[in-house]
C-alpha positions as CSV (number, residue, x, y, z in Angstrom):
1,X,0.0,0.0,0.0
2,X,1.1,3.4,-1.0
3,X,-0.4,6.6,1.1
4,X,-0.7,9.8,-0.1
5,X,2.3,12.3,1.4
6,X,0.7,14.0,4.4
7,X,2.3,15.4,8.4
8,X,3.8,11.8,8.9
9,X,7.4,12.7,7.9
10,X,6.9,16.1,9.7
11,X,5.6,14.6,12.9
12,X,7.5,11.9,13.1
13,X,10.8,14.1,12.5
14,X,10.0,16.2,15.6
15,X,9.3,13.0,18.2
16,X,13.0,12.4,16.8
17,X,14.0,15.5,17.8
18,X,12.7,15.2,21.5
19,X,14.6,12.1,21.9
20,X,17.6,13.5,20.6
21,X,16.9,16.2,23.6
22,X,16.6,13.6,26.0
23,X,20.0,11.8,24.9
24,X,21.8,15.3,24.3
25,X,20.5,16.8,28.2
26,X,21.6,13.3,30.0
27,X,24.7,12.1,28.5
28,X,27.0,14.8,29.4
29,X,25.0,16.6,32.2
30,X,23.7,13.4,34.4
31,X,26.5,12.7,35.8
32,X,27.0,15.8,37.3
33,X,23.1,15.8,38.6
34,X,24.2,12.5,40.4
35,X,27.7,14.1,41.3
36,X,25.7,17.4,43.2
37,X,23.6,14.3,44.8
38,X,26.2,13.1,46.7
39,X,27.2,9.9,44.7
40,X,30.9,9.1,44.3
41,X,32.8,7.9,41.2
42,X,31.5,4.0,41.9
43,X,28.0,4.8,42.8
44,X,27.8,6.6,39.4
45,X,28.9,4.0,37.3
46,X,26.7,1.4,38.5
47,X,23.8,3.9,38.3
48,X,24.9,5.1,34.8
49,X,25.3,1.0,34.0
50,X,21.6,0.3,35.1
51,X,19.9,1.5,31.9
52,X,22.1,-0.9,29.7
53,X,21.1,-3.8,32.0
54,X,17.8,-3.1,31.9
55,X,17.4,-2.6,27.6
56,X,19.0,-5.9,27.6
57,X,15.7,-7.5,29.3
58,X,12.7,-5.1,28.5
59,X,13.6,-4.1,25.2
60,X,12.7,-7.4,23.0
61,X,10.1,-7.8,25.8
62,X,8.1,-4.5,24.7
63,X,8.9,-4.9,21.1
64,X,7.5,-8.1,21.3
65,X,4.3,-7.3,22.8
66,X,4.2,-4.1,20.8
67,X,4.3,-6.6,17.7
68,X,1.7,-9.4,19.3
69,X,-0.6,-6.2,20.0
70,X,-0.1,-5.0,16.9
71,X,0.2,-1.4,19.1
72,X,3.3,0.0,18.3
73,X,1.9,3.9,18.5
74,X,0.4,2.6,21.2
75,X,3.3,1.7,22.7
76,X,5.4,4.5,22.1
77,X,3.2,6.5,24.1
78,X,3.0,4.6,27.3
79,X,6.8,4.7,26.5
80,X,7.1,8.3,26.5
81,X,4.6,8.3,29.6
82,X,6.3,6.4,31.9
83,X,9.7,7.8,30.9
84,X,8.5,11.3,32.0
85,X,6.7,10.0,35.4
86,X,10.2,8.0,36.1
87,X,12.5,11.2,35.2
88,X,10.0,12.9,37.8
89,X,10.2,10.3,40.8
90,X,14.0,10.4,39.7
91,X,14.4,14.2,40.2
92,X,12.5,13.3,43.8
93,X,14.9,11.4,44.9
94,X,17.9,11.1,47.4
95,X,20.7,8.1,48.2
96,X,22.2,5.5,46.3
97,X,19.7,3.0,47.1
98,X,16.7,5.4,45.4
99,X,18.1,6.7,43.1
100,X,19.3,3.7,41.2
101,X,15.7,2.1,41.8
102,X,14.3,5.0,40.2
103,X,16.5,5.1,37.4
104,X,16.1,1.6,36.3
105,X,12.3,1.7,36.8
106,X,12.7,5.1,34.2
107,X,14.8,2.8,32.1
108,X,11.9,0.5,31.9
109,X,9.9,3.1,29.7
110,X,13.0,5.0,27.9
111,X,15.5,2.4,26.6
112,X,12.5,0.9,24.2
113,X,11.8,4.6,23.1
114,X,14.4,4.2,19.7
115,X,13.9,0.7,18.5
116,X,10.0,1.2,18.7
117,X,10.2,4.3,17.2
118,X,12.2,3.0,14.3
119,X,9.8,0.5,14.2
120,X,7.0,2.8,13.2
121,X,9.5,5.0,11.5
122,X,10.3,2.6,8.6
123,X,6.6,0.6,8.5
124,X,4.9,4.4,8.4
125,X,8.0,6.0,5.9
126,X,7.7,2.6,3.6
127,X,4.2,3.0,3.2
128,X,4.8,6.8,1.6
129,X,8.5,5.9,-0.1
130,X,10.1,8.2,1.8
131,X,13.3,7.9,3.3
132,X,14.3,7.0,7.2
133,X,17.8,9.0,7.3
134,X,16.3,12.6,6.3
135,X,13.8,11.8,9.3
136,X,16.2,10.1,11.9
137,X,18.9,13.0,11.6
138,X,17.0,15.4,13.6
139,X,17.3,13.1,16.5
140,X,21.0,13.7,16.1
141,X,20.6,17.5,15.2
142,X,18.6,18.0,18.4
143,X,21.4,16.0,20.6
144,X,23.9,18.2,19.2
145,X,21.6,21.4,19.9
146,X,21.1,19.8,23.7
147,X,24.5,19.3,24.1
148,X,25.8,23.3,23.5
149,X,22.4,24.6,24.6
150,X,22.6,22.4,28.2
151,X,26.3,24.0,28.1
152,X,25.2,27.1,27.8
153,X,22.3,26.5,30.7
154,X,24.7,25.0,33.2
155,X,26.2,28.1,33.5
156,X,23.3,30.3,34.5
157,X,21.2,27.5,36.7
158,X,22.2,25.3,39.5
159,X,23.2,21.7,39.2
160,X,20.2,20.7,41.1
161,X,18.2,21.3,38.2
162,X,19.9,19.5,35.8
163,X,17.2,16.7,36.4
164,X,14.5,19.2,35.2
165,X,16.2,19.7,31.8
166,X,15.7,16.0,31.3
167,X,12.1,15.8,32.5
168,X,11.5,19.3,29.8
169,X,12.7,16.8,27.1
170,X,10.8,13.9,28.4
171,X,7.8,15.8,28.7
172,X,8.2,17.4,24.9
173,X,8.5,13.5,23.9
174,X,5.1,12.9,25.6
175,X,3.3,16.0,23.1
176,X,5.3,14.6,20.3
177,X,4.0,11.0,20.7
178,X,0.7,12.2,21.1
179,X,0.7,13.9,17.9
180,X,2.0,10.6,16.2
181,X,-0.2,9.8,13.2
182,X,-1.6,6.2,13.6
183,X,0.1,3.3,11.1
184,X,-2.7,2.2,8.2
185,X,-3.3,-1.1,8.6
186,X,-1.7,-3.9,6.0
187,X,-4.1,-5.2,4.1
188,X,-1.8,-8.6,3.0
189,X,-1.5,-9.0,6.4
190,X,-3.5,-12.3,7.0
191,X,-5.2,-13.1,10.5
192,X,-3.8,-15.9,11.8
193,X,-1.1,-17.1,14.5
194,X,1.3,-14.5,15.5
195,X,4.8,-15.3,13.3
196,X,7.6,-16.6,15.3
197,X,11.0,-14.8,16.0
198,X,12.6,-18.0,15.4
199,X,12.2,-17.3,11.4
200,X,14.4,-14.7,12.3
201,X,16.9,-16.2,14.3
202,X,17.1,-19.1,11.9
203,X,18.3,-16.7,8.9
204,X,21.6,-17.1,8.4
205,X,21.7,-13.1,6.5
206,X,19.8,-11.8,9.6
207,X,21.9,-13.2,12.6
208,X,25.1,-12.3,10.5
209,X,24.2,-8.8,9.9
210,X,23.2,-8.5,13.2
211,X,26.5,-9.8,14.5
212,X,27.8,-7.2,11.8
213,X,26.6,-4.1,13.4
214,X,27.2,-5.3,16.7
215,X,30.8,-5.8,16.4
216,X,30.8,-2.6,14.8
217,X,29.1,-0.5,17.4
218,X,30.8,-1.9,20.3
219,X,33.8,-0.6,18.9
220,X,33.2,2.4,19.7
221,X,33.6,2.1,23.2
222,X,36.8,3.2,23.9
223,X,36.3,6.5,21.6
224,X,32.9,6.6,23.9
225,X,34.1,6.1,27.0
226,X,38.2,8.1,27.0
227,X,38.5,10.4,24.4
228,X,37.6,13.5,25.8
229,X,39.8,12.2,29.1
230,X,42.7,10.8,26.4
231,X,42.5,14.6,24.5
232,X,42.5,16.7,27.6
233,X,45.2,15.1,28.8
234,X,47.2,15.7,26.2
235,X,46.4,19.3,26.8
236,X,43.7,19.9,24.1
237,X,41.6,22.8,25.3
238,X,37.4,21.6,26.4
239,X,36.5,24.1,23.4
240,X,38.6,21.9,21.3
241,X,37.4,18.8,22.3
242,X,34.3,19.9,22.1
243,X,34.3,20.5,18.6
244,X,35.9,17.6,17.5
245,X,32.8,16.2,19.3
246,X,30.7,18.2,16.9
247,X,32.2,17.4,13.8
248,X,31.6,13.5,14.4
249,X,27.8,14.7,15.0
250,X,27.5,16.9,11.4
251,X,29.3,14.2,9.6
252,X,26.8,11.8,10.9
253,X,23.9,14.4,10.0
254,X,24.8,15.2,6.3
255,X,25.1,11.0,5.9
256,X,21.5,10.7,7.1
257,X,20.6,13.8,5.0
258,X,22.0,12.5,1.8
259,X,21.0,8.7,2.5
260,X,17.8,8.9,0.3
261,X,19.7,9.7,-2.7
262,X,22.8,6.9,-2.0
263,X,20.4,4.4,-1.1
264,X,19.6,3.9,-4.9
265,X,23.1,2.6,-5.5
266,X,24.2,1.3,-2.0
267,X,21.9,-1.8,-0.7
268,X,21.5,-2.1,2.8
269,X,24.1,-4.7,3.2
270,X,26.7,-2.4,1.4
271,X,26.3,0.2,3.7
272,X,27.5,-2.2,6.6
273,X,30.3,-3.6,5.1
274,X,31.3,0.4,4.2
275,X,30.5,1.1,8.1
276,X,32.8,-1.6,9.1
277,X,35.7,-0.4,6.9
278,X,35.3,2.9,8.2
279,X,35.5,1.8,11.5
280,X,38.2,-0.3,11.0
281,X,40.7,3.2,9.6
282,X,39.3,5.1,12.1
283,X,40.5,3.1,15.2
284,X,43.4,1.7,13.2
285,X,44.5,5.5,13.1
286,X,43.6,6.4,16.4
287,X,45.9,3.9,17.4
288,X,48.9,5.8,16.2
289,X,48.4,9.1,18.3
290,X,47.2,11.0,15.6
291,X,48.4,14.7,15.4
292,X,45.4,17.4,15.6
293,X,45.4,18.1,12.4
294,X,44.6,14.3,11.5
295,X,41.5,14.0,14.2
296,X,39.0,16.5,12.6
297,X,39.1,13.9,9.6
298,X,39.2,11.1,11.7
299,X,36.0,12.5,13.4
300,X,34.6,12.5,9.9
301,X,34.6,8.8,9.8
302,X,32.1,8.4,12.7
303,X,29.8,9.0,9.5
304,X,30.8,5.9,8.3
305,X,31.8,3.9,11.8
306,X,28.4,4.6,12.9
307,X,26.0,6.3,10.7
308,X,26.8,3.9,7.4
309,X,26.2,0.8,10.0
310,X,23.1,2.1,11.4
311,X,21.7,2.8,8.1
312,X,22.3,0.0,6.2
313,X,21.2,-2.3,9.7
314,X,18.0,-0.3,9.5
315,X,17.6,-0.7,5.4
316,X,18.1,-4.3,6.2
317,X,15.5,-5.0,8.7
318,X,12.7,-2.8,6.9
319,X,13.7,-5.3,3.6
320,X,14.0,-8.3,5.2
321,X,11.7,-8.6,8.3
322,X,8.3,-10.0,7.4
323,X,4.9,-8.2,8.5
324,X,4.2,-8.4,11.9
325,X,8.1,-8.9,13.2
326,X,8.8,-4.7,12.4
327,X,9.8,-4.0,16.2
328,X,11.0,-7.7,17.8
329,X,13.6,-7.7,15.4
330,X,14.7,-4.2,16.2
331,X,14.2,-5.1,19.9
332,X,17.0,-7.9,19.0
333,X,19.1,-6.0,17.0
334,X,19.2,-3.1,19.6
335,X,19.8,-6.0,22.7
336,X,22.4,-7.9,20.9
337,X,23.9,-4.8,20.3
338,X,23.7,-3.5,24.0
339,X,25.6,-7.3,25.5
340,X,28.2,-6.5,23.4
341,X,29.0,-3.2,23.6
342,X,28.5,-3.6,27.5
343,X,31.3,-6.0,27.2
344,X,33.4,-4.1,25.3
345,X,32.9,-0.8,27.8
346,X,33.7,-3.2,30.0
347,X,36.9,-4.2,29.4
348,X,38.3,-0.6,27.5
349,X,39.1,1.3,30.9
350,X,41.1,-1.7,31.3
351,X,42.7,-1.2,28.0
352,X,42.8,2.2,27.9
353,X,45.0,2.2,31.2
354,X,47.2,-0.2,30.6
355,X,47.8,0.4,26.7
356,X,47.0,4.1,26.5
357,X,46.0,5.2,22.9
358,X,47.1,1.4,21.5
359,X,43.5,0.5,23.0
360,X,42.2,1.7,20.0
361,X,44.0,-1.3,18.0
362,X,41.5,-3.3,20.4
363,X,38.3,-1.6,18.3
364,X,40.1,-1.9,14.9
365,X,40.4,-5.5,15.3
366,X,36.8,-5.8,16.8
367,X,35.8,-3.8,13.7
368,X,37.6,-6.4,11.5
369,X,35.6,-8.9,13.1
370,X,32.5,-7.2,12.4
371,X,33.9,-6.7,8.9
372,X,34.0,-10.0,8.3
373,X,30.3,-10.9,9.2
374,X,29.2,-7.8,6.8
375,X,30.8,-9.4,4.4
376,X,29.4,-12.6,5.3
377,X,26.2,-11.3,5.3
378,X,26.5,-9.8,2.4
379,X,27.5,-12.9,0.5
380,X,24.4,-14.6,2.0
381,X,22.1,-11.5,0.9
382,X,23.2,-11.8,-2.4
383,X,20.8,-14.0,-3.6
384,X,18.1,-11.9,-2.4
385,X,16.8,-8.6,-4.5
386,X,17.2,-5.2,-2.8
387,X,20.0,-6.5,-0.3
């Protein structure tokens, strides 16, 4: 079924935005709400650690359901809900012991918030031929805008607030799911029992791509989780760092921009195996101390390291996923992918201290390793038309 253009892409583009908020306000400025809360350097971790535990369980629980139900608009807003009633009871509360039940009951309702929302994104955008990258970027132009705008905040309100900013975003994400235009209904969509995520997990293209972009994500995390301490330490200015920061972010902007227009010459396979290469320079340079002059371009390749993977992954699952399976198979994709990069941020401060910028060489060779399964998967997808 084809539907007419109408406020979809609009509508949709601005719930993006509000989760971009979200991500942009608590990344960098969360930790420094828990800091003014008493919480030392331990406490914070595990805290910080609790919504990745959590996405590994409730995620492909509430895809799932939001696939048997056949709700997934529905499902965004009871997401969006309960994400801005937790951030609430989390801004109410004081100790350790509270504050890290309240943020894993918030991370109930917010760690589903992308994969359901991508969900919808590429049912609702296939059903009016319109792209998923043009849409999806302003999730990443608003976390940018959070990030400098939050900067520019912290400097005016106390850290005590910093909670508020989140529940602001959270509650903008509960007006922008409301005003989420409902999915039309599939007409070749017979009645009958629910499919199985076993035809799935019996695919030999899907669990290899999925492998794919796990590897490749989770090799980020040393870049995630000690670059800004590696480049300070080196005596690179926070203005500086910050702006190498940036430069990842508008290099992964103009991809999703310009993704309509490559997507008629690069399948969704192709743009995995092209992430996986990119990832594999990037950390393979890293690894060499790069001079400043080297790490703008370098920063260019998250375009590639990240948004090329996450494009193509998404491509893939809108091709290959059959009716009714939309959001389990993004709840997979988006669990695998959280075990493993949870193992690999496990195990870089270990790297990173003992081997310094040589960690890095850790993530090129994860990369490779992910490069090999896009290529697998692309072997295997070969056979099939539009992969």
């Amino acid at each position: 079924m084809i539907l007419p253009r109408d406020s979809f892409a609009p509508r949709l583009s601005a719930y993006y935005a509000t989760l971009g908020l979200a991500t942009g306000f608590g990344m960098p400025f969360f930790p420094l709400w828990l800091e003014y809360k008493g919480l030392d350097a331990a406490a914070i971790g595990i805290v910080l650690a609790a919504p990745m535990v959590v996405r590994i369980v409730c995620v492909p629980l509430a895809t799932r359901l939001a696939d048997r139900a056949n709700a997934l608009r529905a499902a965004i807003m009871i997401g969006a809900v309960g994400a801005l009633l937790g951030h609430v009871l989390i801004g109410f509360s004081s100790g350790f012991l509270a504050i890290l039940a309240s943020v894993a009951l918030a991370s109930v309702f917010f760690t589903p918030g992308y994969p359901l929302t991508d969900a919808y994104a590429l049912r609702g955008l296939a059903d009016r031929r319109l792209a998923y990258g043009p849409i999806r970027l302003w999730a990443s132009a608003a976390y940018i805008g959070a990030n400098i705008g939050g900067g520019f905040l912290l400097a005016s309100i106390p850290r005590a607030d910093i909670i508020w900013l989140l529940v602001s975003a959270f509650a903008a994400g509960v007006v922008g799911a409301t005003l989420l235009l409902p999915l039309a209904p599939h007409p070749h969509h017979k009645a009958g029992p629910h499919p199985s995520a076993k035809i799935l997990w019996t695919s030999p293209v899907f669990v290899a791509a999925l492998i794919a972009c796990s590897l490749v994500q989770a090799s980020h995390a040393v870049f995630y989780g000690f670059s800004t301490i590696d480049w300070t330490g080196k005596g690179l200015a926070d203005t500086t760092v910050g702006a190498l920061w940036a430069i990842g972010i508008v290099a992964e902007i103009m991809l999703f921009a310009a993704s309509g227009f490559l997507s008629k010459f690069i399948g969704p396979l192709a743009f995995v195996v092209i992430g996986a290469c990119g990832a594999v320079l990037r950390w393979g340079l890293m690894a060499t101390d790069p001079p400043l002059l080297l790490l703008p371009v370098l920063q260019c390749l998250h375009a590639l390291s990240f948004t090329s993977t996450h494009l193509g992954a998404m491509q893939f699952l809108a091709r290959v996923v059959p009716i009714g399976l939309g959001a389990t198979a993004q709840g997979d994709f988006n669990a695998a992918q959280a075990v493993v990069f949870s193992l690999a941020m496990g195990f870089s401060g270990s790297l990173f201290h003992a081997f310094g910028d040589l960690a890095y060489g850790v993530m090129a060779f994860m990369a490779l390793a992910g490069l090999a399964a896009a290529v697998a998967a692309y072997t295997l997808g070969r056979a099939r038309p539009g992969l």
